[in-house]
N, C-alpha and C positions, 0 to 999 in steps of 0.2 A: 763677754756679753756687754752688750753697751747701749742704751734705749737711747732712739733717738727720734725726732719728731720728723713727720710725713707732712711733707706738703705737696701743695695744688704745682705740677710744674705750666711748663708754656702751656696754653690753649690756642694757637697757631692766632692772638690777635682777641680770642672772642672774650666775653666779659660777663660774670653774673653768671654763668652759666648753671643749669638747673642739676641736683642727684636724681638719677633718675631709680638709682637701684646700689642697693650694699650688697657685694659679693661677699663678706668674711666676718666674721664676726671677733669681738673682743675674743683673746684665748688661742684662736686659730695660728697654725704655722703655716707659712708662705714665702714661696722662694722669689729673687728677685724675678723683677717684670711680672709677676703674677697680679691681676687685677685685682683692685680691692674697691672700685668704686665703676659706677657707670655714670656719666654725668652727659646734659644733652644739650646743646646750643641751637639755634634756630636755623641750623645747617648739618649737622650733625650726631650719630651719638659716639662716645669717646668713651675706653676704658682707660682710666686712672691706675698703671702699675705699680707696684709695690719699690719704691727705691735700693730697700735690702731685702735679702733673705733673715727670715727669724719668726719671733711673736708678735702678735698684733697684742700689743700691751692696755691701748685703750684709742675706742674712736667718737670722735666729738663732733659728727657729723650724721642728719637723720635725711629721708627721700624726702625730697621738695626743698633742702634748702639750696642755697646760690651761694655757689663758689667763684671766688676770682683765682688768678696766679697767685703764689707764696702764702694763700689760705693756708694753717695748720689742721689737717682732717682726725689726725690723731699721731699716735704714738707707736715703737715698733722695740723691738726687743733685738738688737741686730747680732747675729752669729760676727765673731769675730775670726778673720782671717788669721788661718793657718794655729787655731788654738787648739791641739788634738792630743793633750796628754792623758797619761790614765788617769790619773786624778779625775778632770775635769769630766771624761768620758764614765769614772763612777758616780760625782754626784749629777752632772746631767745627759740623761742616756740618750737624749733626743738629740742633742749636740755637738756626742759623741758619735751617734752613726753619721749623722751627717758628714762629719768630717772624715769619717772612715770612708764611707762612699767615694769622698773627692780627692782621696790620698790613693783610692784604689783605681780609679780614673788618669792620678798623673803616675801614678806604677804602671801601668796598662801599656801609655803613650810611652813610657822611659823603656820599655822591654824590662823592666826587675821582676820576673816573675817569682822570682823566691819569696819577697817582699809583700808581694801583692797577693801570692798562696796563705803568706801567716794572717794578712788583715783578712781574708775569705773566713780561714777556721777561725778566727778570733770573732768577726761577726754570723756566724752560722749558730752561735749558742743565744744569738738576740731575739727578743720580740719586736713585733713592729712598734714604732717610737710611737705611737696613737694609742696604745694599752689598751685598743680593743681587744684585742685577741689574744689567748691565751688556752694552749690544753686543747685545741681543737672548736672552738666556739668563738662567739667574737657577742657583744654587745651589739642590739640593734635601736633605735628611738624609731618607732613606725608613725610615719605621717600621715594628716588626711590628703589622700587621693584626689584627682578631680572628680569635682560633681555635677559635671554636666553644667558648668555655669552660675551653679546657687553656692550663696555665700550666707555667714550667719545659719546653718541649717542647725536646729534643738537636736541633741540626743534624747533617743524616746528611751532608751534600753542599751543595756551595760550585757553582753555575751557570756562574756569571761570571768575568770577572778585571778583575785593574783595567786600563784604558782599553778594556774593551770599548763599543761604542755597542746597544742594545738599546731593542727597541720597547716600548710599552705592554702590560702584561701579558705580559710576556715573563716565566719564572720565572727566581727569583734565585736562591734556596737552597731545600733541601729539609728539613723537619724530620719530625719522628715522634713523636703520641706515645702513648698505651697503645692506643690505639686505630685509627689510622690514621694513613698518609703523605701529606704536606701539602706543596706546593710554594706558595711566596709568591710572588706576580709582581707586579712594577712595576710603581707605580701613574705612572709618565710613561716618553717617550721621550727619549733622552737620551745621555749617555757615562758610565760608570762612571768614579769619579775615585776611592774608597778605599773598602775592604771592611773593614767592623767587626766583623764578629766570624770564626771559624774551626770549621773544623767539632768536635762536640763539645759548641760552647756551648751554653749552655742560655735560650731567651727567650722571653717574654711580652708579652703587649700592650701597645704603646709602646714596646718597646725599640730604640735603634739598629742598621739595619742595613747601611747606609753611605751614602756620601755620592756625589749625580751630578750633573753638572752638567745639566738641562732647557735646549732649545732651543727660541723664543719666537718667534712674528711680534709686531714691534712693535718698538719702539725709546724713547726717553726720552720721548720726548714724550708715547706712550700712556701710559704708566708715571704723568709726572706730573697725567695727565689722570686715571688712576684715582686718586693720592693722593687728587688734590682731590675726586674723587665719591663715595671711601673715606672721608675726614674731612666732607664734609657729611651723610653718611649717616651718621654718625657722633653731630655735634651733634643732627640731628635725630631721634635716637634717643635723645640723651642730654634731650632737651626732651622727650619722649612718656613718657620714663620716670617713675613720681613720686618725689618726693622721698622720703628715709628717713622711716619713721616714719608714711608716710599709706600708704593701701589705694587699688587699683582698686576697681569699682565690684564689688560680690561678686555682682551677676547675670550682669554683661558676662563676666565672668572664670568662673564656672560654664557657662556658655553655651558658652563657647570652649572652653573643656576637655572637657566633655561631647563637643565635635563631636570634637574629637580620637580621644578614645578608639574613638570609632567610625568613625576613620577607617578605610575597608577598604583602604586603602594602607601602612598599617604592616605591617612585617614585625620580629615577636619575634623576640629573640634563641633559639637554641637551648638545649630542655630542659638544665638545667645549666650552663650559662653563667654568668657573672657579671654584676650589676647593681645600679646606683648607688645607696642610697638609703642616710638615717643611719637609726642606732637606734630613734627617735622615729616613724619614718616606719614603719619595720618594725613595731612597734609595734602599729601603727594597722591594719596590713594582717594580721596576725594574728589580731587583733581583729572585724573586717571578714570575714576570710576570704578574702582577693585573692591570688591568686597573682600576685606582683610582675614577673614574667616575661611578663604577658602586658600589662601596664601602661604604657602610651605614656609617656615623660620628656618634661618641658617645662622641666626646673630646665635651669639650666650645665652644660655637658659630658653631656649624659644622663643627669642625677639626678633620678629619680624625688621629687617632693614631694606632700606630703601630701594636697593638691588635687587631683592623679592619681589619688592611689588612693578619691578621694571623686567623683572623676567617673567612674571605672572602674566601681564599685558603681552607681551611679546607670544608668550604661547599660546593665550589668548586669542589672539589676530593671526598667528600660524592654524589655530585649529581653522576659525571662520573660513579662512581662504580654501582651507582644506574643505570645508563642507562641513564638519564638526560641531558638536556642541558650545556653545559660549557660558560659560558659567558668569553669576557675579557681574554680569557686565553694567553696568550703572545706567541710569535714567535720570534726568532731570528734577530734579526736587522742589518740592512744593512752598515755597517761601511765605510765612507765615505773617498776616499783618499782627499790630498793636490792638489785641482785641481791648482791653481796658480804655482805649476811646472810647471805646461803643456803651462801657458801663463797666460794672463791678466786675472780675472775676476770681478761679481759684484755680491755682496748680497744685496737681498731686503727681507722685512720680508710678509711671505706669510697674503693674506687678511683672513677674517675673515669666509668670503665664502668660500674660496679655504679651507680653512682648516677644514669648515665643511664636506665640499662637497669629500674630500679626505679621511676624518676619516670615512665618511657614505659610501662610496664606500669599501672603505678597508673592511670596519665590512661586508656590504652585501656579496663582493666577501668570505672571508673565513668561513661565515655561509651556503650559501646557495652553493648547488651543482648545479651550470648551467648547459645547455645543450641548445645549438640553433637550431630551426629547420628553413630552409631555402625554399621558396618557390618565385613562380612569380605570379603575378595576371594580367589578360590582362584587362586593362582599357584602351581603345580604344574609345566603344559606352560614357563611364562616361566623358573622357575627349571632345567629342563631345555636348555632353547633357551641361555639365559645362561651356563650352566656348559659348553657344548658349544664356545662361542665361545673357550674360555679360548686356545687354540694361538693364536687370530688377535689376542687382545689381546696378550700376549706380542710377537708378532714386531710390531706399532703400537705396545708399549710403553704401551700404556694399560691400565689393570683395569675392565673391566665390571661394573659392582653395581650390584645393584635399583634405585639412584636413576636411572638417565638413561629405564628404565621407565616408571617414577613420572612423572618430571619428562611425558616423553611424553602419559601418559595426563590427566595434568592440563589440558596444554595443548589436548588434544581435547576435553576437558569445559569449558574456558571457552569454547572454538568453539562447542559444540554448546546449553550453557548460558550467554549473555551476560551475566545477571545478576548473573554472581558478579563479572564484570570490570568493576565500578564504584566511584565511591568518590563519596561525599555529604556535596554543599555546603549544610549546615543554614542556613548563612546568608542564601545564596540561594534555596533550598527547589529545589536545580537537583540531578539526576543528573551525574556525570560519567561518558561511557561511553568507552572505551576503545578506539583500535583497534588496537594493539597484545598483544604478550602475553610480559610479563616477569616469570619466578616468582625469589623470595628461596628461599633454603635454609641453616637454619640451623645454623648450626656452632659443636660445644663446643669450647673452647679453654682454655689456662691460664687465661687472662686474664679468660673471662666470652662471654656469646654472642654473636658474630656473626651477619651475616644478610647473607651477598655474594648478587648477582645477576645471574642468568644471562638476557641480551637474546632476543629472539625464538627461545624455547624451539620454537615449533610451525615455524621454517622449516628445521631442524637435525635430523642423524641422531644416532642412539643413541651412537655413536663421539666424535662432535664435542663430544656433550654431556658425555660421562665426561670426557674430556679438562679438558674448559674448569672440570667440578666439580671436577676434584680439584687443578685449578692455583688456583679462587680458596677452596678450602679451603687450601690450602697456604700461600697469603699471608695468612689472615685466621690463622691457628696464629703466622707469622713478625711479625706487623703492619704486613704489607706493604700491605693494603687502603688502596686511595684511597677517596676519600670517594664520588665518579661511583660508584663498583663497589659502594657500597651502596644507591643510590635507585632509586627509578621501579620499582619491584615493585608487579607486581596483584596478587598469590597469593604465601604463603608453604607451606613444608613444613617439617617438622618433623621428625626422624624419632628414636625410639629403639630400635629395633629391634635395633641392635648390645648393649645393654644388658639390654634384658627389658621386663617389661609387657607388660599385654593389652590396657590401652585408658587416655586420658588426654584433662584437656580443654587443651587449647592457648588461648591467648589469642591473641585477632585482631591482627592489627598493624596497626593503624590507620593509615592513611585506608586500611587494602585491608578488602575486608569478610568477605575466607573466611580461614581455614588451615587446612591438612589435618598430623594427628600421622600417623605412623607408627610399629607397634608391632611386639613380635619377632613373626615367623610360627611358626607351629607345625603339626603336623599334628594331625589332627583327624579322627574320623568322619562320613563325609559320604553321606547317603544317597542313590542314583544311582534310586530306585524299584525297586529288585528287592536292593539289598545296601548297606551300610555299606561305603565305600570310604575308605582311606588317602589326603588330600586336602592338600598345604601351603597351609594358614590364614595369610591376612596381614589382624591387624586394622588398620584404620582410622578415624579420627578425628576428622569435621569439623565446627572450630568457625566461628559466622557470626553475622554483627551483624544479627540478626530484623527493624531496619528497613530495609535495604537487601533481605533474602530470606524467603522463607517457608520453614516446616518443608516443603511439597511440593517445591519445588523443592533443597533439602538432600536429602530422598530419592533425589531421580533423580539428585544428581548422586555421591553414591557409590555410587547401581546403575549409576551409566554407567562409574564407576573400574572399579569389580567384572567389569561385560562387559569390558572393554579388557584390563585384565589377567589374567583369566581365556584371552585369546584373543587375542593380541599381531596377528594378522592384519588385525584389523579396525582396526586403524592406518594399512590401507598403503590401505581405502578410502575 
């Protein structure tokens, strides 16, 4: 063994260049060529391979700083050639297989199989050089998951203890954060052995959250059977790869990216999330107009390169010509003057809501083609009927308001019109119809708007539903909403009726293709054919994506809202 220091090698000319990313850390073992830095130039990202195989002894370098040529990044512990005696292979066992490995490699190539049989039984009584595993089990450290984007999220609540034994997806802790409550579950089965953090903390992607010990079939022998098909798959990946400095073939490699992008097996990260790629790359996609969130990663760790977003574009422009959907395709941006001429002002950075809730607006508005259709409903007899109930909600301890109505009459207008209860797969040119019938309702709150969802609104009485509205109003105000309690909505409602207004247009919430606003009721003149009658006006709202419906069927289906709450009876046939 012999430590020796790692430096910066050629950067083909560039200079200062940025870390963009540490693959390894102090401690770890790494073979030559293996990466241990990402660094990224204003053309570029580059991985920094390892000059030996050995330990990474210590590194002296963090993300963000700049690197030149013959910079020292850190320190390396380097296996010594051809040092394989017992001795050495008892006090160090990691550098002991190692070298057994590559003595059993040039026995292989030599034909000595006598030779190459005794290093096989000599190593078949080892553990993996990592000491994870032992006896059928192995040490896990379980990290936080992604979360949708939110970073910094509080643990509200600790699941577990330590030595409990727990299944796969079992949850562990529960965090929160501006937006919804999130329970983490276990990604193996296993025994809790030490919990890392406490309620309170605050953590993000990658972070530790304790440590279990996993329970394994198999025992050494498998163990060393996958080193060895680990390390050949290994070499032979390190021969397929080219050398520094040369290209694959740039058809074979367009060819292959292209298929990617189009792969229908990828699933994007969520509106708002976060995702890999340098400045350069950003750059490019700017430029391009890709929204990089919908852009398949092929670099290290999920980093988007620049070849991504050049085959994204490319299937991009293959779909349109086809007739197809265009995802992400860019629009012109809106260039912002120097308001502080104009006077004082103040920047805050937008929440995490607001910016989904902005991004998910923006995408709905320029996909879907709206159209409002406007109507009134005379609920007169319903708000009589409703206000007569009040003694029986009191003693149920629930409040009866116009929405479990509403919610009602809706749910009989997606029965009676199925159209609305669709959502459209442009990719496949395929309807999806629905059998089910699940409405969103959405709710102001400090925080920005929710949209919780209420399950089989049409098998459900008027009672059942006030109840269940005003308990997932009440969580989505506290940020108690799970993530479940917001999906799988056919129809959404809107309502501002509490506020005022006589009509509005609602934006669709895509993949559903209707929403209905609701606005304050009023009274109104209504002429009955012989006199002008004092009438409670409730306008209504509905906005719809024109390729999934027509203006005729938008008609009937707020004359059908109109009859139903006009005459609550025609519910019960």
């Amino acid at each position: 063994m012999s430590e020796q220091e790692i430096k910066v090698p050629d950067l083909g000319g560039a200079d200062e260049v940025e870390v963009i990313e540490v693959l390894v850390s102090e401690g770890d073992t790494v073979a030559e060529e293996d990466p241990i830095l990402t660094v990224e130039s204003d053309k570029a990202s580059v991985e920094l391979p390892a000059p030996y195989a050995g330990k990474i002894t210590k590194l002296s370098v963090k993300v963000g700083d700049k690197l030149s040529e013959g910079d020292v990044v850190g320190t390396i512990e380097a296996d010594d050639a051809g040092d394989g005696s017992s001795e050495d292979s008892d006090e160090e066992p990691e550098k002991a297989e190692k070298d057994a490995d590559e003595s059993k490699e040039t026995d292989a190539d030599s034909g000595d199989d006598k030779e190459k049989a005794s290093k096989d039984d000599s190593d078949s009584g080892k553990s993996k050089s990592s000491g994870k595993k032992a006896g059928g089990s192995r040490k896990e450290t379980v990290k936080v998951p992604a979360l949708d984007g939110f970073e910094n999220v509080p643990v509200i609540e600790i699941n577990v203890s330590e030595g409990d034994t727990v299944g796969e997806e079992d949850p562990l802790v529960t965090v929160e954060s501006d937006k919804a409550t999130m329970e983490i579950p276990s990604p193996y089965a296993g025994k809790v052995d030490k919990i890392l953090v406490k309620e309170g903390d605050k953590l993000s992607e990658g972070d530790d959250l304790l440590e279990m010990t996993v329970e394994e079939a198999g025992g050494d022998e498998a163990d060393d059977a996958d080193d060895r098909g680990n390390s050949e798959e290994s070499d032979s990946d390190r021969e397929r790869k080219p050398a520094r400095g040369e290209k694959d073939d740039g058809k074979e490699e367009a060819s292959t990216s292209d298929e990617g992008q189009g792969d229908s097996t990828y699933q994007p990260p969520t509106p708002g999330s976060k995702v890999h790629a340098g400045p350069a790359v950003r750059k490019v996609a700017r430029e391009l107009g890709a929204d990089l969130t919908k852009v398949k990663p092929s670099g290290p760790k999920h980093r988007i390169l620049k070849e991504d977003v050049e085959a994204y574009i490319r299937q991009n422009l293959k779909k349109a010509q086809e007739g197809g959907s265009v995802e992400g395709a860019g629009i012109p941006g809106i260039k912002l003057p120097d308001f502080s001429q104009f006077g004082e002002v103040e920047r805050e950075a937008m929440s995490r809501m607001m910016t989904a809730t902005a991004t998910n607006m923006q995408k709905s508005w320029l996909n879907v083609p709206h159209v409002t259709q406007f109507d009134d409903a005379d609920i007169t007899e319903m708000e009589a009927f409703r206000k007569g109930q009040k003694q029986a909600g009191e003693k149920k301890g629930v409040k009866l308001t116009p929405l479990p109505f509403i919610l009602k009459a809706c749910a009989a207008a997606l029965a009676e019109l199925p159209q609305f209860n669709v959502s459209l797969d442009m990719d496949r040119k395929e309807v999806v119809r629905k059998k089910y019938i699940h409405i969103g309702i959405a709710v102001d709150t400090p925080h920005g708007l929710m949209v919780p969802v209420i399950r089989d609104v049409d098998q459900k009485g008027l009672w059942q539903l006030a109840e269940e509205a005003q308990e997932l109003a009440d969580k989505a105000r506290d940020k108690k909403l799970k993530p479940a309690e917001m999906q799988g909505a056919c129809f959404s409602i809107t309502s501002l009726g509490g506020i005022g207004g006589t009509a509005f247009t609602p934006i669709v919430n895509t993949p559903e293709v209707a929403i209905l606003g609701v606005s304050k009721a009023a009274m109104k003149p209504v002429w009955d054919g012989e006199a002008f009658q004092p009438r409670l006006m409730l306008p209504l709202s509905l906005s719809y994506d024109h390729r999934a419906v027509n203006g005729a069927d938008a008609a009937r289906f707020t004359n059908y809202l109109a009859q139903v709450l006009g005459d609550i009876r025609q519910l019960l046939l």
